[in-house]
N, C-alpha and C positions, 0 to 999 in steps of 0.2 A: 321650507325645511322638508326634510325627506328619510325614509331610510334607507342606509345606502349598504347595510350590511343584515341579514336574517331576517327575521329573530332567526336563534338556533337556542341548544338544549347542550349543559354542559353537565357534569358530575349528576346524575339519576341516585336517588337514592329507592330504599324502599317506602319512606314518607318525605320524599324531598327532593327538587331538581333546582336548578340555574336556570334562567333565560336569559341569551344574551343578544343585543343587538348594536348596532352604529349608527348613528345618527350626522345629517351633514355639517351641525352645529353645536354648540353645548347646548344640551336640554332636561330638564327635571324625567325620570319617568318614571312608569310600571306598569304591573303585569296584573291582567283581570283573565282568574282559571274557572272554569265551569264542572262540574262532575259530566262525565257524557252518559248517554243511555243509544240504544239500539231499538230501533221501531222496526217491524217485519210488514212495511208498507211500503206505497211508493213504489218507484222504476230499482231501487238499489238495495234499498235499507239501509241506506248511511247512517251512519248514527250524527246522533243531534244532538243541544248541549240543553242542558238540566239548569232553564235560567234562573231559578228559582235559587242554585247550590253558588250563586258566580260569588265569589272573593277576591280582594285586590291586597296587591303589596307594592310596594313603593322603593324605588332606588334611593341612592347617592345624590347628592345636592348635583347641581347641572354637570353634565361630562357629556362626551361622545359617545365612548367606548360603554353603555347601559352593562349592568350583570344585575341578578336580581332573584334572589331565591324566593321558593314556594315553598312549602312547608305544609303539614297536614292532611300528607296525599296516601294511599291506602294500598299495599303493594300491588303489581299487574294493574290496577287500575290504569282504564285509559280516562285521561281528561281531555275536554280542549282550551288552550290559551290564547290569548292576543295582547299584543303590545301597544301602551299607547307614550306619544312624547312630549314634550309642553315648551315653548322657550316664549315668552310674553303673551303675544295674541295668537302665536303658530301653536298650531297642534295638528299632529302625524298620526297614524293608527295602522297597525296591520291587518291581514286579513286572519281571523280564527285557523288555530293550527292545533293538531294531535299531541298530545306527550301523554309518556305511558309511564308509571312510577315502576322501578326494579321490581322482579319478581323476588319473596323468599325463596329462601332456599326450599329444594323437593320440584320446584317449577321449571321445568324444559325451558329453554332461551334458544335463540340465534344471534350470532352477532359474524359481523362482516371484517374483513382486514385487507388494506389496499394501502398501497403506495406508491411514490413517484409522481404523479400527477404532475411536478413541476421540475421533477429532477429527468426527466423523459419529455415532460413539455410537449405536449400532441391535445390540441383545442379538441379536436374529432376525438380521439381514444378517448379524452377524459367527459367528453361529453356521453359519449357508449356507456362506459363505466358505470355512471353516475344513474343513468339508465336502467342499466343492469341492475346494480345495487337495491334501486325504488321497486324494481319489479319482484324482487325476492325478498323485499322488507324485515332486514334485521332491526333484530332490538336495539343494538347499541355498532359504531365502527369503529374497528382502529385499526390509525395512522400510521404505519412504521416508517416517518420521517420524508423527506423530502416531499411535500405538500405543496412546496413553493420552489420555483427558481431560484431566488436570493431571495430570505427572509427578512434581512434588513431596507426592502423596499416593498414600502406601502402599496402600491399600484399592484403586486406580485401574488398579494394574498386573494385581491377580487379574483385577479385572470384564472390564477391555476386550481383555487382550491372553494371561495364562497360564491363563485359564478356560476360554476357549474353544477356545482353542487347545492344549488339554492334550494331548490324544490326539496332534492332529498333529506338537508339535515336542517328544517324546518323542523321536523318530526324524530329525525335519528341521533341520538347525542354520541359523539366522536370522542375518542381520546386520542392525541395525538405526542407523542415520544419526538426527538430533536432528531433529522438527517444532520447529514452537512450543510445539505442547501437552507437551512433553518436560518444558519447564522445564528444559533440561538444566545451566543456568548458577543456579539455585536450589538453596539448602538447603532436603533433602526436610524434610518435617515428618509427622505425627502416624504412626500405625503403633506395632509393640511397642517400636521400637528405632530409633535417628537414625542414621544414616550419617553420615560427614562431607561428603557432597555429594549429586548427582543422584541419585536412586533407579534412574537409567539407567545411572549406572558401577556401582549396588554390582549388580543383576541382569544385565548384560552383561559380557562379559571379551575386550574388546578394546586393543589395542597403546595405549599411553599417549597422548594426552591420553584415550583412549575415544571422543574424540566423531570423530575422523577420521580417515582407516584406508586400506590400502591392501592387497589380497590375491589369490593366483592360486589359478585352481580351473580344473583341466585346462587348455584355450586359452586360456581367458582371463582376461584381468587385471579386476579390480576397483575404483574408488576411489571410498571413501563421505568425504561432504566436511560441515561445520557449518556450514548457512548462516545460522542464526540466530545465529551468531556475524558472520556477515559483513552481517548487515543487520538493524535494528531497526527498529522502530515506534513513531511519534510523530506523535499525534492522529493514528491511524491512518493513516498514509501510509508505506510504507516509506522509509529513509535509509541508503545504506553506511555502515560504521564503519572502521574503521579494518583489520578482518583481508579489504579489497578491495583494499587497497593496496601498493605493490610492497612488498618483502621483509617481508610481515607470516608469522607464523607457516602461516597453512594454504597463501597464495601458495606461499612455499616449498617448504613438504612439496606440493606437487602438484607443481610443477617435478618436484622430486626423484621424485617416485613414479613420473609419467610417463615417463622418462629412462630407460626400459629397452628391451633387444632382444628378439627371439624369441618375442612373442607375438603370435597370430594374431590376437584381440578384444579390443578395450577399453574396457571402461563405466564410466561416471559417476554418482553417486547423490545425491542433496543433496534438500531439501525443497523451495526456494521456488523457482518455476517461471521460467525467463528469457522462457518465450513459450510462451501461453495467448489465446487468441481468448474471456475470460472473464476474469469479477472476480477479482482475488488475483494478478494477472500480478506478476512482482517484475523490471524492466524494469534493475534493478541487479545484478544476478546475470548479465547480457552481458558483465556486464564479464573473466569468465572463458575465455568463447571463445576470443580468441586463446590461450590455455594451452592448452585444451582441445581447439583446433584441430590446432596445434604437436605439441601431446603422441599425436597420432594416433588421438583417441576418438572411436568409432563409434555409440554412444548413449549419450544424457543420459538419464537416470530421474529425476524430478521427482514432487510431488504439491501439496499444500497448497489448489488448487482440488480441490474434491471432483468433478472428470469425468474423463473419458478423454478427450485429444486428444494425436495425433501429429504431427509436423508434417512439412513438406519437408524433403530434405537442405539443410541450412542452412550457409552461411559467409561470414567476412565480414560477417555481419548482412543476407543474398541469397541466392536459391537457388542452389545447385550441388549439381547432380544427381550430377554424375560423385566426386565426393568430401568432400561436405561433411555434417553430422553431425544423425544422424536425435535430433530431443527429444523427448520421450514421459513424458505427464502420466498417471502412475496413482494415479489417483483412490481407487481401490478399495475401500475397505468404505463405501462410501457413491453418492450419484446428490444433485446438488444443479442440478439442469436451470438453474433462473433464475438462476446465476450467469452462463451464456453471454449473450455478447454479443448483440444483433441479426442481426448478420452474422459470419460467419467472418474473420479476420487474413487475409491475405496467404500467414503462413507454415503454415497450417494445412492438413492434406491431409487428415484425417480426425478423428471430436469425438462425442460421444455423451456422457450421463449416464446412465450405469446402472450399482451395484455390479459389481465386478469383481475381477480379477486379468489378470496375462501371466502366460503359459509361454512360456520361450524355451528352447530347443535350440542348443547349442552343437557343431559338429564344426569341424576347422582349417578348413574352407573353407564354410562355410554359418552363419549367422544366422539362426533363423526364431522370430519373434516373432508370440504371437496372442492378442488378447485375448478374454478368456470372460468372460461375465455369472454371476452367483451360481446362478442355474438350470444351467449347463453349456453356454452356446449360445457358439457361435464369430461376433462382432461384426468383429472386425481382423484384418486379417494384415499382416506385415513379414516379407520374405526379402534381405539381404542375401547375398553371394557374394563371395568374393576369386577 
C-alpha cells in the first residue's frame, strides 16, 4: 500500500483545516497534528513539533480518496501534521508537513493565483511554476480552472496538477473553481475506481454543490463561481444557459454570499473571462456585473485565455476610476501571444503573454497585486487602498 496522492490541505479555517490524501487501496485513516515551536539553534532554526501537543482524528470507514478535519487550531498558528493509513497488516505514513490555521481578520496574508497548468499542458512551465509559487510561499492558491487537461480522467489530475505541485501544496491549501477542461458536469471514467461524479468533487472538499463556494480568509471575502455551468459551447461559440438567469441557482448563492458586512476585500473567481482584448472573451459573463457591482467586489479573477491582461476600473460596462472593479486574466501556467488581438480593447490597461502567477497581499487597507513570470521577474503591479 502506498500514497499515491498528498497529503494536501483543503478549506483552512481560523480553528480548522482538511487534510486530504489517496491511498493505492481502500484504507481506514488519519491525521496526528503537533503544535510547532521555533528554536534560534542549529544550521537553520526550523521549527520543530511540540510532541508533547500531538492530537489525532480519525477518517471515514475504509475509502481511497482520505478527507479528515482538524479542529482546535488557533489562528496564524503554524502546526505540523502527518498522515497515517491502515488496510489489515499494511500501514503507510507520511512524512511531517506545515499547515498554518487562517489568520483573523487585522492579519496581512498572501495568497497566490495560477491557471492552466493542464489547459496549456507544459510538464517544464508547470514544473517552474510550482517552483516559483514554493519560493514566495503564499498562504492559501487559487485555481481559476483548467488544472487538468480532461478532468474526467484519473491519470490527468497526477500529471498536470498533484505532481508537480506535490511539494508545494503539502503545505498550501488551494481552492479550485471549474475551467472547461474540469469536465466538472461529466462522469469521471477510467482510473482504479469510478466516483459517482467529477473527479473534482471526489479530490477537492468543498461546501456542496463543490463547484461554487464562498469563503473568508483574514480581510477578505472570497467567491469562486461555475461558469461553465453558466455558459456553453455550441459550434464553438459561447451561449448563456439557464444558471445566467434571474433566480437560477448560482445567481442566488451570489446575492446571498455577497450580502455581508465587515469586510474589507472582496474577490471573484470564475473561469470565462467577461473582458479580454483576445480570443476566448466570454462577452456573456457581463451579465454578472451588476451583482458584482452591487455586492461591493474589488477584483475579478478570470482565466481561460492563456495571457495576462488587467483591465481598467470597470462599471457599468465604462471606466470609473473612482470605484469601479479591477478584471484580471490569469493566464498562468501557459503564454499563447496569438491569441491577442491586433490592438488592445478599450477596457484594457495592461496584457502580456508570458507563464505566470499574482501574489497578492492582503492588510484592512491595502490591495497589492503583482504579477511574476515563471523565471521570478515582476511584469505588473496593482495597488488598491481604502
Amino acid at each position: 500500500m502506498k500514497i499515491v496522492k498528498g497529503p494536501y490541505l483543503q478549506w483552512p479555517t481560523t480553528h480548522s483545516a482538511i487534510v486530504m490524501w489517496e491511498t493505492d487501496r481502500p484504507a481506514t485513516g488519519a491525521v496526528t497534528w503537533y503544535r510547532t515551536e521555533r528554536v534560534h539553534s542549529g544550521l537553520s532554526g526550523q521549527p520543530r513539533t511540540a510532541e508533547t501537543s500531538s492530537r489525532v482524528a480519525a477518517g471515514a470507514p475504509e475509502c481511497r480518496v482520505h478527507r479528515v478535519e482538524i479542529d482546535g487550531l488557533e489562528p496564524s498558528r503554524v502546526y505540523h501534521y502527518e498522515v497515517a493509513a491502515e488496510a489489515g497488516s499494511e500501514r503507510v505514513g507520511s512524512e511531517r508537513h506545515l499547515l498554518r490555521a487562517a489568520p483573523a481578520p487585522g492579519t496581512p496574508f498572501t495568497f497566490a493565483v495560477t491557471s492552466e497548468t493542464g489547459g496549456y499542458g507544459d510538464d517544464e512551465v508547470n514544473r517552474s511554476l510550482f517552483a516559483q509559487l514554493a519560493a514566495h510561499r503564499p498562504d492559501i492558491l487559487l485555481v481559476v480552472g483548467d488544472a487538468v487537461a480532461k478532468g474526467s480522467q484519473y491519470d490527468d489530475w497526477e500529471r498536470w496538477f498533484f505532481g508537480p505541485g506535490r511539494e508545494f501544496l503539502h503545505s498550501t491549501p488551494f481552492y479550485l473553481c471549474p475551467g472547461n477542461h474540469e469536465e466538472a458536469h461529466l462522469t469521471a471514467t477510467g482510473g482504479p475506481y469510478g466516483p459517482p461524479g467529477s473527479w473534482l468533487r471526489e479530490f477537492t472538499s468543498y461546501p456542496d454543490p463543490g463547484t461554487y463556494y464562498g469563503f473568508e480568509y483574514g480581510d477578505a471575502h472570497f467567491t469562486a463561481l461555475d461558469s461553465t455551468a453558466m455558459v456553453e459551447y455550441a459550434d464553438g461559440r459561447p451561449r448563456a444557459t439557464t444558471e445566467l438567469e434571474d433566480g437560477s441557482a448560482q445567481l442566488e448563492f451570489l446575492s446571498r454570499d455577497l450580502d455581508r458586512a465587515g469586510v474589507a476585500w472582496r474577490l471573484a473567481f470564475y473561469h470565462y473571462p467577461p473582458y479580454v482584448s483576445g480570443d476566448y472573451e466570454v462577452p456573456q459573463m457581463r451579465r454578472l456585473a451588476p451583482l458584482l457591482e452591487a455586492g461591493g467586489v474589488d477584483v475579478v479573477l478570470n482565466s481561460h485565455t492563456i495571457v495576462y491582461e488587467r483591465s481598467h476600473p470597470l462599471r457599468g460596462d465604462a471606466l470609473d476610476e473612482n470605484g469601479g472593479i479591477v478584471y484580471v486574466v490569469a493566464g498562468g501556467a501557459g503564454a499563447k501571444p496569438d491569441w491577442f488581438h491586433r490592438h488592445r480593447a478599450w477596457h484594457t490597461a495592461h496584457a502580456q503573454a508570458v507563464p505566470h502567477f499574482l501574489l497578492v497581499t492582503v492588510t484592512p487597507q491595502r490591495l497589492d497585486l503583482r504579477a511574476i513570470d515563471v523565471q521570478g521577474r515582476l511584469f505588473d503591479r496593482l495597488e488598491l487602498r481604502r
